[in-house]
C-alpha positions in Angstrom: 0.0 0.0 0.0 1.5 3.5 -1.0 1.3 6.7 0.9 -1.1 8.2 -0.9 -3.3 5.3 -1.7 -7.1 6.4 -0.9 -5.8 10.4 -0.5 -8.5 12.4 -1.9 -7.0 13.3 -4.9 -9.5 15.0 -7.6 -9.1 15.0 -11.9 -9.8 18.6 -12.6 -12.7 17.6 -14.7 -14.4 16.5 -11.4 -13.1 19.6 -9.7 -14.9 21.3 -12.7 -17.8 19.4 -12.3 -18.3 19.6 -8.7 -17.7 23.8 -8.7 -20.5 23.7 -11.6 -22.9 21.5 -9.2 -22.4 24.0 -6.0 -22.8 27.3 -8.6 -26.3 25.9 -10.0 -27.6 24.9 -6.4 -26.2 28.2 -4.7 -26.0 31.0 -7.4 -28.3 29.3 -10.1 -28.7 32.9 -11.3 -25.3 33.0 -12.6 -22.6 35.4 -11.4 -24.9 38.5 -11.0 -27.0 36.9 -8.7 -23.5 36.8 -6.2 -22.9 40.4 -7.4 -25.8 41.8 -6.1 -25.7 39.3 -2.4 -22.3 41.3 -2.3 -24.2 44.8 -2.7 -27.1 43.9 -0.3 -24.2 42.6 2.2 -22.1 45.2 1.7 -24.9 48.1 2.5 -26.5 46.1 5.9 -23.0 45.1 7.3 -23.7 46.5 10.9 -21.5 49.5 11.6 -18.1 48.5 13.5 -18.1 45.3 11.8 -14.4 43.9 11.6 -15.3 41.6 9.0 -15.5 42.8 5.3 -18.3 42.3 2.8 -16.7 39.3 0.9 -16.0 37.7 4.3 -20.2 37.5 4.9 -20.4 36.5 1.2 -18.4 33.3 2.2 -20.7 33.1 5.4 -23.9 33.6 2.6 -22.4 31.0 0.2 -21.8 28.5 3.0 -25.5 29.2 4.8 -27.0 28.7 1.8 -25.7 25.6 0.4 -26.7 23.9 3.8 -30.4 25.8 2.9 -30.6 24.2 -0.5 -29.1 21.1 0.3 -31.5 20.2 3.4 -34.4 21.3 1.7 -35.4 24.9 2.1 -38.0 25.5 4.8 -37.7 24.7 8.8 -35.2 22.2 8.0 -33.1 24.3 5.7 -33.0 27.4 7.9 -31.8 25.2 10.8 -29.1 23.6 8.9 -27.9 27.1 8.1 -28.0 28.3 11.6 -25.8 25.4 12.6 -23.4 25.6 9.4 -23.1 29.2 10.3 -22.4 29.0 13.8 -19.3 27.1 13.3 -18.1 30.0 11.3 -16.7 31.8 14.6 -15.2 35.4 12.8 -19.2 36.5 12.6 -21.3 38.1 14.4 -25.1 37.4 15.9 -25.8 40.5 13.6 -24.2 39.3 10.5 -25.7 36.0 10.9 -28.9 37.3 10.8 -28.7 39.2 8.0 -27.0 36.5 6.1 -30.0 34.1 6.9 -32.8 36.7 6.0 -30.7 37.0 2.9 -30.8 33.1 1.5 -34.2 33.4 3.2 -35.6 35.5 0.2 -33.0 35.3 -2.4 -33.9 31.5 -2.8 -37.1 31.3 -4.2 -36.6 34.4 -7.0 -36.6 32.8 -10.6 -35.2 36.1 -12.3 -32.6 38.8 -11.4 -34.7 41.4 -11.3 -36.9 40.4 -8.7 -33.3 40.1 -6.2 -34.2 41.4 -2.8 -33.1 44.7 -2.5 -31.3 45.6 1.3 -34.6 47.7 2.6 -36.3 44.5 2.2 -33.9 42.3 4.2 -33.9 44.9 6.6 -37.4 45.1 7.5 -37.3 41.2 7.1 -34.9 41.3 10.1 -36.3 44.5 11.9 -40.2 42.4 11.9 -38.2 38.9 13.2 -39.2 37.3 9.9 -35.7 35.4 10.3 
């Protein structure tokens, strides 16, 4: 047996293949869909906040995977909260924003219906998240 027998090596087509699976369950509105998260994060990162806005985008892209993949919903939205409580460098404030945001980004077919950042704010400001 060698030393790297069973390492999990990857062929680039299934590294391909495996960062085209995770764009069309998280960003299935191609790369403006991640353009505009990063606006929306960018304008309700709380004040003080050490953490810059492509740091919550990771935080976003991560919540919201676990969202997709466990079904949307209750389920979904608790998967997030535990995915997103391992990720120590945010805060209460920017985890709440970042779940209000996959919240209602998820279910929009077309780009120009995107959630603008008054919305997610009075989403979080009612307790909707």
């Amino acid at each position: 047996m060698g030393l790297l027998d069973g390492w999990p090596f990857r062929s680039k087509e299934d590294i391909e293949r495996r960062n085209r699976e995770f764009d069309e369950r998280v960003i299935p509105l191609g790369p403006e869909q991640k353009d505009m998260a990063l606006a929306v994060l960018d304008e309700l990162k709380p004040p003080g906040s050490r953490n810059d806005s492509k740091e919550l985008l990771f935080g976003y892209l991560v919540g919201k995977d676990k969202y997709v993949m466990k079904g949307k919903g209750d389920d979904g939205m608790a998967a997030m909260a535990v995915e997103l409580n391992k990720l120590k460098f945010l805060s209460e404030g920017e985890k709440r924003i970042i779940k209000a945001l996959v919240k209602y980004d998820s279910d929009i077919i077309n780009i120009d219906y995107y959630p603008s950042a008054q919305k997610i704010r009075a989403a979080i400001e009612m307790n909707f998240v």
